[in-house]
N, C-alpha and C positions, 0 to 999 in steps of 0.2 A: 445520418450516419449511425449515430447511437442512440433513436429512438426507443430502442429495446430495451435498451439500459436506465433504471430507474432513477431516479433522484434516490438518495435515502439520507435519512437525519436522524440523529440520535440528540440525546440532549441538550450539547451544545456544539452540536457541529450538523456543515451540510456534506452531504457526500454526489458533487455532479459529478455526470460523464466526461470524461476528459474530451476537450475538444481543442482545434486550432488555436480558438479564442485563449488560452492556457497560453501559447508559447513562450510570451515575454515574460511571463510571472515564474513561468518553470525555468527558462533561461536565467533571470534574474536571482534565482534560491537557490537553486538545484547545484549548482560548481563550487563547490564546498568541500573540500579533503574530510573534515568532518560528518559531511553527510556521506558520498560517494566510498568512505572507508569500508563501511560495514554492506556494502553493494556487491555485486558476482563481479567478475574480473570481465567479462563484456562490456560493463561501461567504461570509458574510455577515462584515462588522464592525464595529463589535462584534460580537462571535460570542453573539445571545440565549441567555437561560438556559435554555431547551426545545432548542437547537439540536441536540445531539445526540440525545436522541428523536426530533426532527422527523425526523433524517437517516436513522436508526435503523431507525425505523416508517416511513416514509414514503416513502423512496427504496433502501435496501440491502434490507432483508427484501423488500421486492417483487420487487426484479431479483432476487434469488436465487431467488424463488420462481419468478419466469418462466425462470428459466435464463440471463438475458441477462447477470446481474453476480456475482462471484464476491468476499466479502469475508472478511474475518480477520481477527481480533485477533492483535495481536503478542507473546506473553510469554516470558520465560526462563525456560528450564527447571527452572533454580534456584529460581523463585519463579512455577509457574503460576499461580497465582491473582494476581497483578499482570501489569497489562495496562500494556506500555509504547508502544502504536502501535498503527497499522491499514495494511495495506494490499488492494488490491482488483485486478481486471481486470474488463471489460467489452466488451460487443460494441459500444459508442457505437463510432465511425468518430470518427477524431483525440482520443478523450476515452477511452480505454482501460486506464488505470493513474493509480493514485495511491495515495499512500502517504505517513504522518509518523511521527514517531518523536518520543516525548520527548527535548529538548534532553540532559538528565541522562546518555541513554543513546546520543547520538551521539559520534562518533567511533570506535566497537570495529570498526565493519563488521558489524553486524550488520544495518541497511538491504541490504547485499548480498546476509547471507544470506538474508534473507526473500526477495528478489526470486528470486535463482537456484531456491527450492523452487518459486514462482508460476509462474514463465515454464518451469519442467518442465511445473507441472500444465496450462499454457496449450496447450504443445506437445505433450506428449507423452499426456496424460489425454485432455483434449479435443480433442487433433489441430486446432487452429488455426491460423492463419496469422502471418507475422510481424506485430508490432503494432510502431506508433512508438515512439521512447524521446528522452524531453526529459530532454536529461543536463542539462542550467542548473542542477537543486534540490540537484546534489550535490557535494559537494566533490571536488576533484581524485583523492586514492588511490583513491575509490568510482567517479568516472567513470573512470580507468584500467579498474580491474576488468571493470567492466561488456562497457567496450569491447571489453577483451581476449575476452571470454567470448562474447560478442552482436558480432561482426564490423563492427562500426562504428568506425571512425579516430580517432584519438586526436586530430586538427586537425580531423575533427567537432565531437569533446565541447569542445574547446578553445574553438570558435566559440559554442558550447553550440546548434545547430542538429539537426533532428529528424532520427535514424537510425534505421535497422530493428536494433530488438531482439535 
């Protein structure tokens, strides 16, 4: 299904394609007021208990298969086989990235790393175009980062208003 779709690893994280085999682990993280807060209002809340299959089966395996959406599981590399997030890219127009992380495992900056491996594979893999970046979901050192990295102003992220990537 997602052969196409590469593994990719940064320092200490793997980045798989998201696949079935995810369900219970994304079921099990994922229904979190705290996570699902800073999410589009499409996701659902209460977050039902098929939700992640639904999302799973029904929305990520198919864009991956048409090519249009690109997802991963988040894990350390210390512990591949725990899955602590997801993030994705996509050819939606204004809906193009999204991404959560277990509470547990934020603050390291590891959301940064996962993003910097995507937005290679966005630009430099598939030779896309800048896509938006809604800095509002992240805390301050992570939107610095970002900014520094992706040319968008630091009184951008401030305002937390939409920059190019």
């Amino acid at each position: 299904m997602s052969a196409a779709i590469p593994i990719l690893t940064t320092p200490r994280l793997i980045l798989r394609p998201l696949d079935l085999t995810d369900v219970d682990a994304v079921q099990a993280l994922f229904p979190r007021w705290e996570i699902v807060r800073f999410l589009g209002t499409q996701v659902p809340w209460p977050y039902p208990a098929d939700g992640a299959l639904t999302f799973i089966r029904d929305i990520a395996l198919p864009a991956m298969q048409r090519g249009t959406g690109w997802h991963w599981s988040i894990r350390p590399k210390a512990a591949p086989e725990q899955l602590i997030g997801a993030i994705n890219v996509s050819d939606k127009l204004d809906d193009n990235r999204g991404f959560w992380l277990d509470p547990a495992w934020q603050g390291q900056g590891l959301m940064s790393e996962a993003s910097s491996a995507v937005n290679d594979y966005w630009f430099e893999t598939l030779e896309r175009q800048a896509t938006p970046l809604d800095v509002r979901g992240f805390a301050w050192p992570t939107r610095s980062v970002l900014c520094e990295r992706h040319a968008c102003t630091h009184s951008t992220a401030d305002r937390g208003d939409r920059a190019l990537a």
